[in-house]
C-alpha positions as CSV (number, residue, x, y, z in Angstrom):
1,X,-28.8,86.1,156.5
2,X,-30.7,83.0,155.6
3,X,-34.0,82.4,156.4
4,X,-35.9,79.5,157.1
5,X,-39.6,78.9,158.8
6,X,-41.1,75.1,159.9
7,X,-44.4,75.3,158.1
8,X,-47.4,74.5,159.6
9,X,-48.7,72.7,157.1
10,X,-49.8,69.0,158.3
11,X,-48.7,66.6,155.7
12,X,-50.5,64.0,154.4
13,X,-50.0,60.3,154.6
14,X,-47.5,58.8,152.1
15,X,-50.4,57.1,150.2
16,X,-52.1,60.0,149.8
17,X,-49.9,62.7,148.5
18,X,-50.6,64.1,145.2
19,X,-49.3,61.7,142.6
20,X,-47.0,63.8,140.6
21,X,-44.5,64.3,143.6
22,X,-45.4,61.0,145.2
23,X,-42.3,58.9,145.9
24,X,-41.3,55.2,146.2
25,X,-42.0,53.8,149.6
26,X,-38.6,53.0,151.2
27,X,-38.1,49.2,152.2
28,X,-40.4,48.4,155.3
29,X,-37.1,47.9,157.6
30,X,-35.3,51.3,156.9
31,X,-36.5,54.6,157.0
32,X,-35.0,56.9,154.0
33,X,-31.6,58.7,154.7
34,X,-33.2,61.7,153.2
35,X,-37.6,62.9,153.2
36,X,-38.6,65.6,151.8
37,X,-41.9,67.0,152.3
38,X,-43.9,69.8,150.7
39,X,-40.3,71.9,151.0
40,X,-41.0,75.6,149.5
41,X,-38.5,77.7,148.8
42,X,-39.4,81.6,148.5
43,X,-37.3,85.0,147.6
44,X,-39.6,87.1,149.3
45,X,-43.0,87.1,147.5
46,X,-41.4,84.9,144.4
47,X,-41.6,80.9,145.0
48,X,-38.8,78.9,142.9
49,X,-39.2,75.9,144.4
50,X,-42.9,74.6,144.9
51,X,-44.2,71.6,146.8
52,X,-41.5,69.4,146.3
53,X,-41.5,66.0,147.5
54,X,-39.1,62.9,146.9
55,X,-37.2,60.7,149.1
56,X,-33.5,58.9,148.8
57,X,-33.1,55.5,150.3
58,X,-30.0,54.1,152.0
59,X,-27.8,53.1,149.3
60,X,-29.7,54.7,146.6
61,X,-28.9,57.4,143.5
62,X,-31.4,59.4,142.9
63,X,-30.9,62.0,140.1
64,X,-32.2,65.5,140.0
65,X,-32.8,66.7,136.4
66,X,-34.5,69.1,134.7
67,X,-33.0,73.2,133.2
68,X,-31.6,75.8,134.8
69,X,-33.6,77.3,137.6
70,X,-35.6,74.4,137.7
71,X,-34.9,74.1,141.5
72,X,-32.3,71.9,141.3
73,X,-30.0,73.2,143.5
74,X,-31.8,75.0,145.4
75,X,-33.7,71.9,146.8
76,X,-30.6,70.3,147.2
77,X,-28.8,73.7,149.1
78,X,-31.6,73.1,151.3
79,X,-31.0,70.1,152.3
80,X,-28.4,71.2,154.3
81,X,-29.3,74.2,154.9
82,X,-27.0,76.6,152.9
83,X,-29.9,78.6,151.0
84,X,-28.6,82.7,149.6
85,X,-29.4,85.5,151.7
86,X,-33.0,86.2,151.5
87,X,-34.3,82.7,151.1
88,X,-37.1,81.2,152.9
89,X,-38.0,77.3,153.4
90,X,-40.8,75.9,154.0
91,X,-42.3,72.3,154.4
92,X,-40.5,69.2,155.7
93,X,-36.8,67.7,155.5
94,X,-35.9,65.0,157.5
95,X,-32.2,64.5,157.5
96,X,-31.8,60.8,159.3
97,X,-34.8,61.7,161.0
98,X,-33.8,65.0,162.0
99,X,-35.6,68.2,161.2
100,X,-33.7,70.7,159.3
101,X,-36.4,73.0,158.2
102,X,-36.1,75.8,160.7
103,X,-33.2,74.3,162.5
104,X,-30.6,76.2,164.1
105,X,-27.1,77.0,162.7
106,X,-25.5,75.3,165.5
107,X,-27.5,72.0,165.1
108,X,-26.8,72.6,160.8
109,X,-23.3,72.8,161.2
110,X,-23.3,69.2,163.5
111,X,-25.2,68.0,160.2
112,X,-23.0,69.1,157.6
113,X,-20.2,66.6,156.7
114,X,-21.8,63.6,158.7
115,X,-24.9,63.7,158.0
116,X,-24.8,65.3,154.7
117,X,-21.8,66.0,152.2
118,X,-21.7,68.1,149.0
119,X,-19.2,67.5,145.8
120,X,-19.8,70.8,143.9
121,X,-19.3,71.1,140.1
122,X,-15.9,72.9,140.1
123,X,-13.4,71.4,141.9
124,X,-10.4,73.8,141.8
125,X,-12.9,76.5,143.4
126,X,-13.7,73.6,146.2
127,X,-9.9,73.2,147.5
128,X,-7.7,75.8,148.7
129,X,-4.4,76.5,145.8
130,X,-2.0,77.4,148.6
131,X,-2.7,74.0,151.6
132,X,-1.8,70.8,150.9
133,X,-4.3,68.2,149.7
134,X,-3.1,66.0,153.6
135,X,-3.6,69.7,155.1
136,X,-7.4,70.3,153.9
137,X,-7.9,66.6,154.7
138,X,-6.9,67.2,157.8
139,X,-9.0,70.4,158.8
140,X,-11.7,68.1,157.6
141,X,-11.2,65.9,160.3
142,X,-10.6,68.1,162.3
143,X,-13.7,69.9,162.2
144,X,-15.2,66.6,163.0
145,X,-13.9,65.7,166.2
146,X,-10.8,65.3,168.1
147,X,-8.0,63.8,166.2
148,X,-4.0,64.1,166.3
149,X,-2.1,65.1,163.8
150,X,-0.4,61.1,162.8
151,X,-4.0,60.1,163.0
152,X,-5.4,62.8,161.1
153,X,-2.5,61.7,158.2
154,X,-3.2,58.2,158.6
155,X,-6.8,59.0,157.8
156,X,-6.0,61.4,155.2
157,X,-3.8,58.9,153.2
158,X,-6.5,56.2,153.4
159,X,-9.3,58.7,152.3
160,X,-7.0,59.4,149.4
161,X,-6.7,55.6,149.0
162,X,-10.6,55.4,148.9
163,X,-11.1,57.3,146.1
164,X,-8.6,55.8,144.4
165,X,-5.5,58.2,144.2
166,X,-2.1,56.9,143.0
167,X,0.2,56.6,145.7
168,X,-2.0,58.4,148.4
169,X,1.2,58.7,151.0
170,X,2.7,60.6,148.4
171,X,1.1,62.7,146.9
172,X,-1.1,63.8,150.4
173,X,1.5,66.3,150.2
174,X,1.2,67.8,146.6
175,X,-0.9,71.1,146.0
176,X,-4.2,71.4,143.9
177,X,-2.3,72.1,141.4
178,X,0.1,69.3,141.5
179,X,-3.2,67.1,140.1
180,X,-5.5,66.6,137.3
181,X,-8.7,67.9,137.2
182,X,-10.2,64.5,137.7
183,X,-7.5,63.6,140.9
184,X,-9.1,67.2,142.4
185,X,-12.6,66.0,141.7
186,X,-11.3,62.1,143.6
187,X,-10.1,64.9,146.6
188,X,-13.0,66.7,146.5
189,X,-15.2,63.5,147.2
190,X,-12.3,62.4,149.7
191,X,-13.2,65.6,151.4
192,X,-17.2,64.8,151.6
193,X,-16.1,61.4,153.0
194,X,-14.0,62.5,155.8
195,X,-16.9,62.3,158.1
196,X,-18.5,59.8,156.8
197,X,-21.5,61.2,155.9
198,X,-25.0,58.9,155.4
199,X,-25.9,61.3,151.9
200,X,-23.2,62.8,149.7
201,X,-25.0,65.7,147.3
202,X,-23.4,65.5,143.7
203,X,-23.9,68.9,142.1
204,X,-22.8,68.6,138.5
205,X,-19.9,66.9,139.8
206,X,-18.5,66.0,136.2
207,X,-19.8,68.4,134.1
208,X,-16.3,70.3,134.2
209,X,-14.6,66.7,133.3
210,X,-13.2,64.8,129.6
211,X,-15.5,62.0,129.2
212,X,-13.1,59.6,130.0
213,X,-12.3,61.2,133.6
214,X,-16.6,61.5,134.2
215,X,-16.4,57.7,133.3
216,X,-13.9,57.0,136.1
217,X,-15.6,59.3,138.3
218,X,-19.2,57.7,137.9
219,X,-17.5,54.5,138.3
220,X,-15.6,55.6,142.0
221,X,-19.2,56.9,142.9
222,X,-21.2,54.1,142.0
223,X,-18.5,52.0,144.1
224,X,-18.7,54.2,147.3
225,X,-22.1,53.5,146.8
226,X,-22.1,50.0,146.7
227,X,-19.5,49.4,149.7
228,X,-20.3,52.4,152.0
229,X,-24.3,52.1,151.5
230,X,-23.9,55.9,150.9
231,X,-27.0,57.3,149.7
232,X,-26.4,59.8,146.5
233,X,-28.5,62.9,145.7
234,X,-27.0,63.6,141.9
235,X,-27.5,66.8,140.3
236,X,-27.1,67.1,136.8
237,X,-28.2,67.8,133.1
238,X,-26.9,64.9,131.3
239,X,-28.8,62.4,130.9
240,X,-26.3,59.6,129.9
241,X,-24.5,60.5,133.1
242,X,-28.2,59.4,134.4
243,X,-28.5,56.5,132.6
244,X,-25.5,55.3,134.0
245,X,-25.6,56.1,137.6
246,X,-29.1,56.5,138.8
247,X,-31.8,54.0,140.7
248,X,-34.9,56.6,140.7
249,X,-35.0,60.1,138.5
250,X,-36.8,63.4,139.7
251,X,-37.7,65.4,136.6
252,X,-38.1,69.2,138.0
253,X,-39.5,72.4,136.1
254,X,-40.3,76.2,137.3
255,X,-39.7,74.5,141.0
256,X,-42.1,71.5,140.7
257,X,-41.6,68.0,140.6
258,X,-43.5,66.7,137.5
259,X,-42.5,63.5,137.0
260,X,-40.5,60.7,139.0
261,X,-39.9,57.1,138.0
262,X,-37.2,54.5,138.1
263,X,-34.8,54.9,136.2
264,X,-35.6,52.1,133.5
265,X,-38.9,53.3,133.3
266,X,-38.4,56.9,132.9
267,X,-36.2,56.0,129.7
268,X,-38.7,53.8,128.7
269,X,-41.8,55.2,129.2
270,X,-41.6,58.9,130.2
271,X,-45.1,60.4,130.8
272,X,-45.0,63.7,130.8
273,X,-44.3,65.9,127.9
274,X,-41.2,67.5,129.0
275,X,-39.9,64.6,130.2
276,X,-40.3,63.5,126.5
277,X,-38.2,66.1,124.9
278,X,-35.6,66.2,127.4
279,X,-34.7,62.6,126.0
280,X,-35.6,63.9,122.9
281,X,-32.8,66.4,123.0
282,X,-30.1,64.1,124.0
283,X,-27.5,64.0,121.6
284,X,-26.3,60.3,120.7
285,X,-23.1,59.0,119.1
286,X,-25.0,56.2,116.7
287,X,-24.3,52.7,117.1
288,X,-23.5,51.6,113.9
289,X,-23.8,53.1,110.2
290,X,-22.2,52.3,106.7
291,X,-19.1,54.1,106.4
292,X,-19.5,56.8,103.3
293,X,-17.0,56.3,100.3
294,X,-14.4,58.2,99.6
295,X,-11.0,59.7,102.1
296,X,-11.6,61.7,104.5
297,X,-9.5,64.2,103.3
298,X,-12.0,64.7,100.3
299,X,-13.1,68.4,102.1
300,X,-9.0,68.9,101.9
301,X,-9.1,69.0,98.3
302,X,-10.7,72.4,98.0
303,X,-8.9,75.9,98.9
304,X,-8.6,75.8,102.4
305,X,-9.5,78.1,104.6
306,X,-6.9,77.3,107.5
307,X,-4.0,75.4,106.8
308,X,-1.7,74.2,109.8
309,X,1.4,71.9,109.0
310,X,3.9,70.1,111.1
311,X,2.9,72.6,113.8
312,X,5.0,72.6,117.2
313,X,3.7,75.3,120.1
314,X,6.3,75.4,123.0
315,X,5.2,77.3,126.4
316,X,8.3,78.9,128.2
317,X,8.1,79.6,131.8
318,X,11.0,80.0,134.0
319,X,13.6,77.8,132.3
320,X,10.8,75.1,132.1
321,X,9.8,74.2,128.3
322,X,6.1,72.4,128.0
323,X,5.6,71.1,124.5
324,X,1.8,72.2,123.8
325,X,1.7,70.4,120.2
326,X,3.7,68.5,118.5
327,X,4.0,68.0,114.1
328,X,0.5,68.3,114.2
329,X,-1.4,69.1,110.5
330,X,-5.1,69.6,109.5
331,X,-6.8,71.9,106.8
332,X,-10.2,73.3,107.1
333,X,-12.3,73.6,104.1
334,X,-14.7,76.5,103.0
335,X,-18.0,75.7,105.0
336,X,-16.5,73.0,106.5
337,X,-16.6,72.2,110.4
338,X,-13.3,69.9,112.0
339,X,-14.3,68.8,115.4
340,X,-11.0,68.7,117.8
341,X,-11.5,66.3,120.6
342,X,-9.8,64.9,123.3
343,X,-9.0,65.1,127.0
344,X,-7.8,67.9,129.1
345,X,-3.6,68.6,128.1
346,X,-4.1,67.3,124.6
347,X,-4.0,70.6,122.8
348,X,-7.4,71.4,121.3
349,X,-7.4,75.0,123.0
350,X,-4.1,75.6,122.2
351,X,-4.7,74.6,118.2
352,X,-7.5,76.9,118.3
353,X,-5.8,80.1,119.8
354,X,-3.0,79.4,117.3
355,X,-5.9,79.6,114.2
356,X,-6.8,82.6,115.8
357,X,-3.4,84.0,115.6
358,X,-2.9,84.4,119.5
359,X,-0.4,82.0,119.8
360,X,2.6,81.5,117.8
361,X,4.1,78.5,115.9
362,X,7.5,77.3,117.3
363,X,7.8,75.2,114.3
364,X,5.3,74.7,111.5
365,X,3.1,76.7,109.0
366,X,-0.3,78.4,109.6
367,X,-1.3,79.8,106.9
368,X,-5.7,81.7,106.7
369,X,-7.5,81.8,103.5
370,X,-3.4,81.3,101.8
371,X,-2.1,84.1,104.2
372,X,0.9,82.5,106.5
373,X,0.7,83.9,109.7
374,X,4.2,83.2,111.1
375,X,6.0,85.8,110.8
376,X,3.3,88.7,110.1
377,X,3.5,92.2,111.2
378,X,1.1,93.2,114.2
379,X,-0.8,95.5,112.2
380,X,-1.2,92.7,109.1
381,X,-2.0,90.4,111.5
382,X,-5.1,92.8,113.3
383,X,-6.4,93.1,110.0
384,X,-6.4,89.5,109.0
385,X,-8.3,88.8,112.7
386,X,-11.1,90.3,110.9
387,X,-11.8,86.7,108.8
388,X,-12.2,85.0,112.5
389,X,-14.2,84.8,115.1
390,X,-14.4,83.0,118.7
391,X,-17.2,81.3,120.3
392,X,-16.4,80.9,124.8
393,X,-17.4,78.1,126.2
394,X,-19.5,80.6,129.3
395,X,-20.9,83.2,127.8
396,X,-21.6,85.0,130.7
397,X,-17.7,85.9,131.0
398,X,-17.4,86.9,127.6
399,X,-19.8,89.6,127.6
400,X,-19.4,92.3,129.5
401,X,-22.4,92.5,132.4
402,X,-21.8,96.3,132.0
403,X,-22.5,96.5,128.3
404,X,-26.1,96.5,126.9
405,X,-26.5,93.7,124.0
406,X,-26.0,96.1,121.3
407,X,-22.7,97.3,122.8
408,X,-21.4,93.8,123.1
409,X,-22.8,93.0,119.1
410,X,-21.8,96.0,118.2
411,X,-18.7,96.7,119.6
412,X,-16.4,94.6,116.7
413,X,-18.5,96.5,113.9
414,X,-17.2,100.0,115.6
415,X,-13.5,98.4,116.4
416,X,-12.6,98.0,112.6
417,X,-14.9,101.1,111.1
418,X,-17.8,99.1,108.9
419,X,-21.1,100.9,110.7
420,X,-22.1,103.6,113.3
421,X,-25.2,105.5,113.8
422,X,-28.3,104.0,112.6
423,X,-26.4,101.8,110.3
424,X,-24.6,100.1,113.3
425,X,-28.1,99.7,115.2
426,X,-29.5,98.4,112.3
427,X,-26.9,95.8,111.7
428,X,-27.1,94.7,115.1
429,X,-30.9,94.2,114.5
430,X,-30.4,91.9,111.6
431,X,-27.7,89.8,113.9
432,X,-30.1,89.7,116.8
433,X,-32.9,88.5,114.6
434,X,-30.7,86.2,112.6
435,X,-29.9,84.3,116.1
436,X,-33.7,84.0,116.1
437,X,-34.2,86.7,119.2
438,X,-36.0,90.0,118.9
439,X,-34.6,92.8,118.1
440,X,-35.6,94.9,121.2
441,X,-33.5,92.7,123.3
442,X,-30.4,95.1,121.7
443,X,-31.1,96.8,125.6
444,X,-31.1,94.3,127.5
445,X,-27.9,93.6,130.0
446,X,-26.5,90.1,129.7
447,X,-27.9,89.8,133.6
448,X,-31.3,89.8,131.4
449,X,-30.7,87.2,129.9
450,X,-30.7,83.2,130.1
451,X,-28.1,81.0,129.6
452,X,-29.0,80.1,126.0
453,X,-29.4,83.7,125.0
454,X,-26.3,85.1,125.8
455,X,-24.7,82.1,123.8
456,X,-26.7,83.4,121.0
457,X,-25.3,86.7,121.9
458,X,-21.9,85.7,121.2
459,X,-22.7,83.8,118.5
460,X,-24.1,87.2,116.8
461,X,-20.8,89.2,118.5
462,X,-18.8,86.6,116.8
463,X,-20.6,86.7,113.2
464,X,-20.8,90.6,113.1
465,X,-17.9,91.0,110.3
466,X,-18.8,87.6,108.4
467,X,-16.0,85.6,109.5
468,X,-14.5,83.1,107.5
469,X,-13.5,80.7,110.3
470,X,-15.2,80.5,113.6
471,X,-13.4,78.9,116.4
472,X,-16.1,77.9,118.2
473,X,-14.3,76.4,122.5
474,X,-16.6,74.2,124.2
475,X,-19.9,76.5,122.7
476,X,-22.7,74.1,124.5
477,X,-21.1,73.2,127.2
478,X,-22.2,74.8,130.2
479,X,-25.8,74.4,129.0
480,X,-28.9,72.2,129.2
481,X,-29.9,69.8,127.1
482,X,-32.7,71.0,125.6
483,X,-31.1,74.2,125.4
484,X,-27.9,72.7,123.4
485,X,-30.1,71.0,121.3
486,X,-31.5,74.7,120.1
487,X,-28.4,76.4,120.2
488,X,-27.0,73.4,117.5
489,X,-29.6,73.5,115.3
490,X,-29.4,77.5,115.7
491,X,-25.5,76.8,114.4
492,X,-26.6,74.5,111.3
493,X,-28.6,77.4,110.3
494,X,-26.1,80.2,110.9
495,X,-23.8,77.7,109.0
496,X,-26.1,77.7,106.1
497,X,-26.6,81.7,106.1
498,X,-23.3,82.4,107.0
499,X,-21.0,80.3,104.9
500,X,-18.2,80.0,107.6
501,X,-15.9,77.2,108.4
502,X,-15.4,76.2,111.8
503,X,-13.1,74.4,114.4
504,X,-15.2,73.0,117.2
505,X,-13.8,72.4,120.3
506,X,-15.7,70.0,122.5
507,X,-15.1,66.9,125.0
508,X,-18.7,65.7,124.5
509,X,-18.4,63.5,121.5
510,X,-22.1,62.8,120.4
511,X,-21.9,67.0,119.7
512,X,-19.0,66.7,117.8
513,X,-20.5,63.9,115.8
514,X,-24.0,65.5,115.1
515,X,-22.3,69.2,114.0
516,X,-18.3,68.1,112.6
517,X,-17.9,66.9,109.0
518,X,-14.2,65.9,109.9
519,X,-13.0,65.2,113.1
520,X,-9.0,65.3,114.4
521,X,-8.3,63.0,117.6
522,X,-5.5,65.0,119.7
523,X,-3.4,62.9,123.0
524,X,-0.5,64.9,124.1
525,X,-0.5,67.7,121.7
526,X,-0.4,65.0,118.7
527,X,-3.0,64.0,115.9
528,X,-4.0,60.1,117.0
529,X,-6.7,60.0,114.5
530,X,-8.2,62.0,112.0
531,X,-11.3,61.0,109.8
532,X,-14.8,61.6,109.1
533,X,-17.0,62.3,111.9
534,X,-18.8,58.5,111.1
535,X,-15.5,56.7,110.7
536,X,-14.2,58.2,113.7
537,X,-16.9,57.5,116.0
538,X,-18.3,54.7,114.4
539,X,-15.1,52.6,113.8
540,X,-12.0,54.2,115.0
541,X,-8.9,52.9,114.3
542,X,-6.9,54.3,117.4
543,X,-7.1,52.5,120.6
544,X,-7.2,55.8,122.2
545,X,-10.4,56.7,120.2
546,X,-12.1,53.6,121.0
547,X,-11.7,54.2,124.8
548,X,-12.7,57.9,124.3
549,X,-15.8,56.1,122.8
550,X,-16.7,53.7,124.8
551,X,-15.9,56.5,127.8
552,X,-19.5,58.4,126.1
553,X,-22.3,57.6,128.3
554,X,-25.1,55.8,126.5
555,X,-28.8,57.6,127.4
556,X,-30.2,54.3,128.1
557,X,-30.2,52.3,131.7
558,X,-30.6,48.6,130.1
559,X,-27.2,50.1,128.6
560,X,-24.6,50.0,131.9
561,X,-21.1,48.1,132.0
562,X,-21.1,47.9,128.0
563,X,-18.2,50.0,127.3
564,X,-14.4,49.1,127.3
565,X,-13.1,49.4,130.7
566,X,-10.9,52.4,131.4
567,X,-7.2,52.7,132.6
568,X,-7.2,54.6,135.6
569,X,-5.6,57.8,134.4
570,X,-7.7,60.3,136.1
């Protein structure tokens, strides 16, 4: 059971709190939707978030930034009182000028949804699979006040209409399921609307999305913004997402607000430190840069690694036939790393399963280091697995919470008979300490472990039989900035030591630009565009491309509004 405590600390005037967590004065006419004073939050003796302070004005985004288990969420949870078991707040939040700092359940619940509304990061775990997108609407509502069940419709079709869904009286009657990921996010926001709430809390709410779906979604939020006067609490570790969407930005770390500015001036000027390297870490796509000589196939002239021509994948399931890809070609060349981007549908999972030999051709050739897989007996085809490798996007689910670090490294080593004994724990040594981590962390439990480290886990799992191709899914995705910028530079080097190729799957395209010598543009299971990573993102030739581009956002406020506009396809 959560609990929370009113301190009885007596807060200081606004002019005098301490500067680092002092924030703007709202206008002299309106008091802020949301003031946070001094809030602590404690699990038992241990304090993760400390003294924070800030404050969001009606109408105004401010952004929460800063690494994992910085406090973000946390201080946001609290907000609205949905802390974990065993949680304590202390300090000051005035909701609309009501105290929720040791308020009760009852008066929490009358806050939530009309007061205060969250969008999480996920949407498919925020709606139920088996109730109509009208019906969850409608239980919304619902839970709001009275409301019959034309009304509750009525409303439920112009919510949809608000957050701009196609044909809303349609379609209120389609599943989860039925949408895109971006439509779910649009309902998930619909669902924070229903009553109308004064602040809407944004946690990571595109972090999940293709670039050109978070573009749409920034764009719906900064609109609500703009016509409701809805003040926005947003969550998040990108920083071009910032750039794009925020008025003030709150830099948190270990709990504490260390730095808070406007948004231009942040960019501009940061003056702390961390701050400093947070922007420092930020990968870019550049603006402009000469074109290198030669064809971008000059990496295909050498013996390829993977080879993959005219390559059709159909998925069969009852009676139904979805075509996955479509003629599609590539080669990847010894040391050699193809980038595969594109949005959600267009087949860069599905073309990396099929190098890994998981999925089979329905047409085409696939062919590793000259070996054509089509065809292949099981057996032949297990031993062949042992040239490549697979990088998760989380590694949290790819390692088994059970399994000490060793096991996990180890396990693939044991699997196809190349060490035991004090050979196999001295292997794993070298792979830990090739990651750059120490060796004694070969007993640690993944639950050990940060974010970053277990990526550099399965990056040491995934190199433990020298792989010739890695397939490497959305790698950096799920972490922080400066994190991701460690954990590609970590990759540059294993690259270097290692020797393998790679396809890297990724919907963030400055990534793919600073790690891909090639890059292959995929829409609809078909090649759009293929070049090297500077032609590509520098001057692509596909019109698809160049909205994918101009979709990135640019880490840099005096930026907004200059990219191509979007067609509403999310």
């Amino acid at each position: 059971m959560t609990t929370v405590t009113a301190s009885s600390t007596v807060l200081s005037p606004i002019g005098t709190d301490p500067v680092v967590n002092a924030a703007p004065a709202s206008p002299p006419d309106t008091a802020p939707v949301l003031d946070i004073r001094e809030l602590s939050v404690r699990f038992g003796a241990r304090t993760v978030v400390d003294k924070v302070t800030l404050r969001v004005g009606r109408g105004e985004v401010v952004a929460l930034v800063g690494e994992s288990g910085s406090g973000k969420s946390l201080t946001a949870r609290s907000v609205a009182g949905l802390l974990p078991d065993g949680a304590r707040a202390e300090g000051s939040i005035l909701l609309g000028g009501t105290e929720t700092v040791g308020a009760a359940e009852e008066q929490l619940r009358a806050l939530r949804g009309t007061r205060v509304a969250m969008v999480f990061q996920e949407p498919q775990t925020a709606l139920n699979p088996v109730q109509k997108i009208g019906t969850q609407l409608a239980q919304a509502l619902r839970a709001h006040g009275k409301i019959g069940r034309a009304a509750a419709r009525a409303r439920a079709i112009e919510l949809l209409r608000q957050v701009d869904i196609p044909e809303p009286e349609r379609r209120v009657d389609w599943y989860p399921h039925q949408l895109s990921g971006g439509q779910r996010q649009r309902v998930v926001i619909a669902l924070a609307l229903s009553g109308e709430p004064d602040l809407l809390i944004a946690d990571e709410p595109t972090t999940a999305l293709d670039v050109t779906v978070q573009a749409e979604i920034l764009d719906l939020l900064r609109h609500l913004q703009r016509r409701n006067g809805t003040a926005i609490l947003f969550i998040t570790h990108n920083l071009g997402v910032v750039a794009e969407i925020a008025d003030r930005v709150v830099v948190l770390r270990d709990g504490r607000v260390i730095e808070q500015q406007p948004v231009r001036e942040l960019f501009a000027t940061p003056r702390e430190s961390y701050t400093r390297s947070l922007l420092a870490a930020v990968p870019r796509l550049p603006e402009s840069a000469e074109i290198a000589a030669g064809s971008a196939g000059s990496a295909e002239a050498k013996a390829s690694v993977l080879e993959i021509d005219t390559l059709s994948v159909v998925y069969r399931s009852r009676g139904r036939a979805f075509r996955a890809l479509h003629e599609v070609s590539l080669t990847v060349a010894p040391r050699e790393v193809v980038g595969l981007v594109g949005e959600s549908g267009s087949g860069k999972s599905t073309l990396g399963r099929v190098a890994l030999g998981l999925v089979r051709a329905e047409t085409g050739r696939v062919a590793l280091q000259g070996t054509e897989l089509t065809g292949l007996p099981g057996r032949e085809l297990r031993g062949l697995r042992r040239n490549v490798a697979l990088v998760h996007q989380d590694p949290a689910a790819s390692l088994d919470p059970r399994r000490t670090v060793a096991e996990s490294i180890g396990e693939p080593l044991q699997v196809h008979r190349v060490a035991s004994g004090s050979l196999l724990r001295a292997k794993v040594g070298d792979l830990l300490e090739s990651v750059r981590l120490p060796r004694d962390y070969a007993g640690r439990l993944p639950a050990e472990l940060s974010g970053g480290q277990r990526q550099r886990v399965a990056l040491a799992r995934a190199l433990a039989l020298t792989p010739r191709l890695l397939v490497a899914d959305e790698p950096t995705s799920a972490l922080d900035v400066s994190i991701q910028a460690q954990v590609l530079d970590l990759f540059a080097d294993l690259r270097a030591e290692y020797g393998f190729s790679c396809l890297f799957i990724s919907h963030d395209l400055a990534v793919v630009h600073r790690v891909a010598d090639r890059v292959v543009v995929l829409r609809g299971g078909s090649v759009v565009e293929t070049g090297t990573a500077t032609q590509v993102f520098v001057a692509p030739r596909a019109e698809y491309t160049r909205r994918l581009v101009a979709a990135v956002p640019i880490p840099d406020p005096a930026a907004r509004g200059t990219g191509l506009p979007l067609a509403a396809s999310a």
